[in-house]
C-alpha positions in Angstrom: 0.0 0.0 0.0 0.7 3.9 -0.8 2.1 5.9 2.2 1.5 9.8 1.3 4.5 11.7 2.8 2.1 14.9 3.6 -1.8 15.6 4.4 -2.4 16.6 1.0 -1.0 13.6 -0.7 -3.0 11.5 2.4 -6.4 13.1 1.4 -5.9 12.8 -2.3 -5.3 9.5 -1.9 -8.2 8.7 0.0 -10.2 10.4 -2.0 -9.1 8.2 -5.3 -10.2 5.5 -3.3 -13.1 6.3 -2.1 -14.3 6.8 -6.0 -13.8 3.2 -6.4 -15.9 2.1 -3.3 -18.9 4.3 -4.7 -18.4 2.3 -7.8 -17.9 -0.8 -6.5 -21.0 -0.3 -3.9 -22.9 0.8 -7.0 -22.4 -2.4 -8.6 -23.2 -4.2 -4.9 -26.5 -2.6 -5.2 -27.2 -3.4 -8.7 -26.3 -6.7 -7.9 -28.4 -7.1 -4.5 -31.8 -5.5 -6.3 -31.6 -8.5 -8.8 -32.4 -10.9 -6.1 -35.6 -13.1 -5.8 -36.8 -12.0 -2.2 -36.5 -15.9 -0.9 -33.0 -15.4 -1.8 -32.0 -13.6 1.6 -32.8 -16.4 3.5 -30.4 -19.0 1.4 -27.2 -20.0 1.9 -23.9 -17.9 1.5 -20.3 -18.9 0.2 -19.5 -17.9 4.3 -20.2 -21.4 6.2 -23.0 -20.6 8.7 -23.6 -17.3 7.1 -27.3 -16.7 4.8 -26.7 -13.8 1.9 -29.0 -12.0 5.0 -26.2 -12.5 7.2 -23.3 -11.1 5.0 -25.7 -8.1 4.0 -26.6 -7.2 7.8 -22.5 -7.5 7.8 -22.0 -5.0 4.7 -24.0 -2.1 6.2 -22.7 -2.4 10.2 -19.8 -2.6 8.9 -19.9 0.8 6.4 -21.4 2.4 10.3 -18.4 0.7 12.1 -16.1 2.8 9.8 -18.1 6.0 10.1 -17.5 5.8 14.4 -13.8 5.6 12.7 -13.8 8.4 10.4 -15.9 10.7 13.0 -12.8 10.0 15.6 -10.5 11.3 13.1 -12.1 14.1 12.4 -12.7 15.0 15.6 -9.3 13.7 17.7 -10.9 11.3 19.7 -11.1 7.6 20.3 -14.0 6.2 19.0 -14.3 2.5 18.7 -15.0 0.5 15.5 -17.9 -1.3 17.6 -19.4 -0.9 20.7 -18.2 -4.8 21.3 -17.4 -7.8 19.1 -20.7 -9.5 20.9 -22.8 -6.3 19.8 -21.0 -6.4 16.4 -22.6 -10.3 16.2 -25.7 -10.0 17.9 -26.8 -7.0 15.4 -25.9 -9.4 12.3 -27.4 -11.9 13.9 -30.6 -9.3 14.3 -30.3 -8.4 10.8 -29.9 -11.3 8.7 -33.5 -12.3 8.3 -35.0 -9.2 7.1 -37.3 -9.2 3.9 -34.7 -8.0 0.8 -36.2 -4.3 0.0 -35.0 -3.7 3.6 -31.7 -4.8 3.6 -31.3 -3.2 0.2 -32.8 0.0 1.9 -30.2 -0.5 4.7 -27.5 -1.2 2.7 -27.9 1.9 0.3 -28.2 4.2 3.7 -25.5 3.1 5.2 -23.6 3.3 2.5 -24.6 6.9 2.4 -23.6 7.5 6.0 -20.5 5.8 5.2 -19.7 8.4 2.0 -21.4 11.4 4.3 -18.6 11.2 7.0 -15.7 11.0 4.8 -16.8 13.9 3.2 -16.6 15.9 6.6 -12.3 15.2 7.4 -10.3 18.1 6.5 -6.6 16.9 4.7 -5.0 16.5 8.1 -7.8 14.1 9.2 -6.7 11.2 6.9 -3.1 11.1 8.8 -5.1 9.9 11.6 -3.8 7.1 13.2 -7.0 4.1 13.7 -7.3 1.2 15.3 -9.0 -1.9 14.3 -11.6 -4.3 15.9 -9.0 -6.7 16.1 -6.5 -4.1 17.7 -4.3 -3.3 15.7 -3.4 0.3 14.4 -3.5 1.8 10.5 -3.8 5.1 9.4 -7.0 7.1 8.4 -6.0 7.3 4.9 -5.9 3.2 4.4 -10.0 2.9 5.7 -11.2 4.0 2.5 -9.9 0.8 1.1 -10.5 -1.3 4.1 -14.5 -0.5 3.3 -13.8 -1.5 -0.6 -12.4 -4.8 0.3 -15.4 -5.4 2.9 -17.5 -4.8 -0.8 -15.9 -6.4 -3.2 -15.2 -9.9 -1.0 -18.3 -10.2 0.1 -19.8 -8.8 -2.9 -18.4 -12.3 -4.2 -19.3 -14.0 -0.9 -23.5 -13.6 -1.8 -22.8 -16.0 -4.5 -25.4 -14.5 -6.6 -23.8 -14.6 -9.7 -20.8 -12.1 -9.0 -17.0 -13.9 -9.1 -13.6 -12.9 -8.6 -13.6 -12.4 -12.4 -15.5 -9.6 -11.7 -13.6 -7.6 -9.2 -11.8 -4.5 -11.2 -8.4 -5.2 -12.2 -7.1 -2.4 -10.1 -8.3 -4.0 -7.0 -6.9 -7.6 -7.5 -3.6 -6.7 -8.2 -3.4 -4.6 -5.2 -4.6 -6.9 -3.0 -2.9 -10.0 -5.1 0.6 -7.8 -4.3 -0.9 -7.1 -0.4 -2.4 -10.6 0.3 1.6 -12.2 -1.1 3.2 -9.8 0.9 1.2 -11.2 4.1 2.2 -14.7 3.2 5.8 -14.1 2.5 7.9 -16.3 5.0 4.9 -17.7 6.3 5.3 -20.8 8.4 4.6 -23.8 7.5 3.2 -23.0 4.4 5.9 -24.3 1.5 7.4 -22.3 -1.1 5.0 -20.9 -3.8 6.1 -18.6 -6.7 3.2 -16.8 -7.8 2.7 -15.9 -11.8 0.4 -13.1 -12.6 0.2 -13.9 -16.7 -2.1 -11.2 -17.5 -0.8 -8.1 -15.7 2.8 -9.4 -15.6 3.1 -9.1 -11.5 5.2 -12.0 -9.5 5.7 -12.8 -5.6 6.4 -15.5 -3.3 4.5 -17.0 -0.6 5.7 -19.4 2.1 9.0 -20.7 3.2 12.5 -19.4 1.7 14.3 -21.2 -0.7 13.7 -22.8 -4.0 10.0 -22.7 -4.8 8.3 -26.2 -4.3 5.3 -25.0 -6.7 4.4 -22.2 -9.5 0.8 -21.2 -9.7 0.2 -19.2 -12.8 -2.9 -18.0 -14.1 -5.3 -14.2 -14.2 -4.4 -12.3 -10.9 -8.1 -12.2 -10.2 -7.8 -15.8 -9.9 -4.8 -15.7 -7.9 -6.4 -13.2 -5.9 -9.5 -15.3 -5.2 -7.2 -18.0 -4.4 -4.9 -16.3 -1.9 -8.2 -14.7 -0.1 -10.0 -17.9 0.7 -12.4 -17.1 -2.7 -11.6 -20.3 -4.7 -9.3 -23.4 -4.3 -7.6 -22.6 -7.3 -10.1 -22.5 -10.0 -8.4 -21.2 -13.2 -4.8 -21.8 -11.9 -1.8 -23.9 -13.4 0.3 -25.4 -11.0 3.9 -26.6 -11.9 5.9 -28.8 -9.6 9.2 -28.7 -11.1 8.2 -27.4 -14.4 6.3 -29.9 -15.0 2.5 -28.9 -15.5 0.2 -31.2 -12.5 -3.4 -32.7 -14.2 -4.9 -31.6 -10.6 -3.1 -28.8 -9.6 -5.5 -27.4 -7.3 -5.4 -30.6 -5.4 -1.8 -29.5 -4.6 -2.1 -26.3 -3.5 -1.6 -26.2 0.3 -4.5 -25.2 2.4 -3.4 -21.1 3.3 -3.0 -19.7 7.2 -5.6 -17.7 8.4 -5.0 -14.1 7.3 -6.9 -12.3 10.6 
């Protein structure tokens, strides 16, 4: 990821990427009016999760990050959520509402979301934030932490929307983020990692001579590496020989957190 050297270069930045969250949200909406009403109630690619459930998700999450965008603006320490059980409890509550109310709540919050961000001055987006998990990133990074929440789950409806359709901009940063996380990761062996469409390379996993080459799209690297496929649309070499099954010897990936 970026890191802007001044407020001004912070806030422009922001800004760019809050663009592609209003498109991406756009298509999320599109996407989400489409649906039969019974469809709410069926099952998810998230195991234990209905599409109600990763909706419900969507729009608390778009009002998490406005309590984070309100505590830059103003200085002070607002958390994401009131608790990880009142986080759960209101998905939970959520979930089973009829469609034309979650697409209702969705579009709001979504609004809410695009309302606060327009309030932080320049020096707001140097804000330093802290996560729901704990951990710390600055204001200027949140803008893309809500496009991720979209496009993933966007996918994670399964209502017709892949990994083939996330904008090429946004898999190859998060192919290049998502490799970086995985770098040196334990117990995970060697992968190189061939982007044939956009050109862009990493490793994954232990040092050393890779055990494996995946090669394929980088939205289909990108799917793989985010938990979004097992390796659909890959080629996997084991010492450059092409495998008939390659997906079956992919590794299974650490949690990313």
């Amino acid at each position: 990821m970026t890191t802007p050297q001044t407020a001004t270069a912070a806030a422009a930045l922001a800004h760019e990427r809050l663009r592609l969250v209003v498109q991406s949200t756009g298509h999320l909406l599109h996407g989400v009016s489409g649906l039969k009403p019974e469809a709410v109630a069926e099952p998810s690619a998230l195991p234990g999760w209905t599409r109600g459930h990763v909706l419900a998700h969507v729009a608390r999450n778009a009002d998490s990050l406005v309590n984070l965008l309100n505590g830059a603006r103003t200085g002070t320490d607002i958390p994401q959520y009131a608790s990880n059980e009142a986080r759960d409890q209101d998905i939970e509550a959520g979930a089973p509402r009829p469609l034309d109310v979650q697409l209702d709540d969705l579009r709001a919050s979504a609004e809410r979301f695009a309302a606060a961000a327009a309030l932080l001055p320049d020096e707001a987006w140097t804000a330093t934030l802290r996560h729901r998990s704990g951990y710390t990133f600055p204001a200027h990074d949140l803008p893309w932490k809500r496009l991720m929440e979209v496009e993933y789950h966007h996918v994670d409806l399964d209502a017709g929307y892949t990994p083939a359709h996330w904008p090429e901009a946004f898999a190859v940063a998060e192919f290049r983020r998502l490799a970086e996380k995985l770098a040196g990761a334990e117990g995970l062996p060697a992968i190189e990692l061939v982007a044939d469409d956009t050109e862009d390379r990493a490793g994954i996993g232990a040092g050393g001579t890779a055990e494996l080459t995946a090669e394929g799209p980088v939205r289909a690297l990108t799917a793989w590496l985010s938990g979004r496929s097992d390796g659909d649309g890959l080629q996997v070499h084991r010492g450059g020989v092409q495998l008939a099954d390659g997906r079956a010897a992919l590794p299974p990936l650490p949690p990313l957190g």
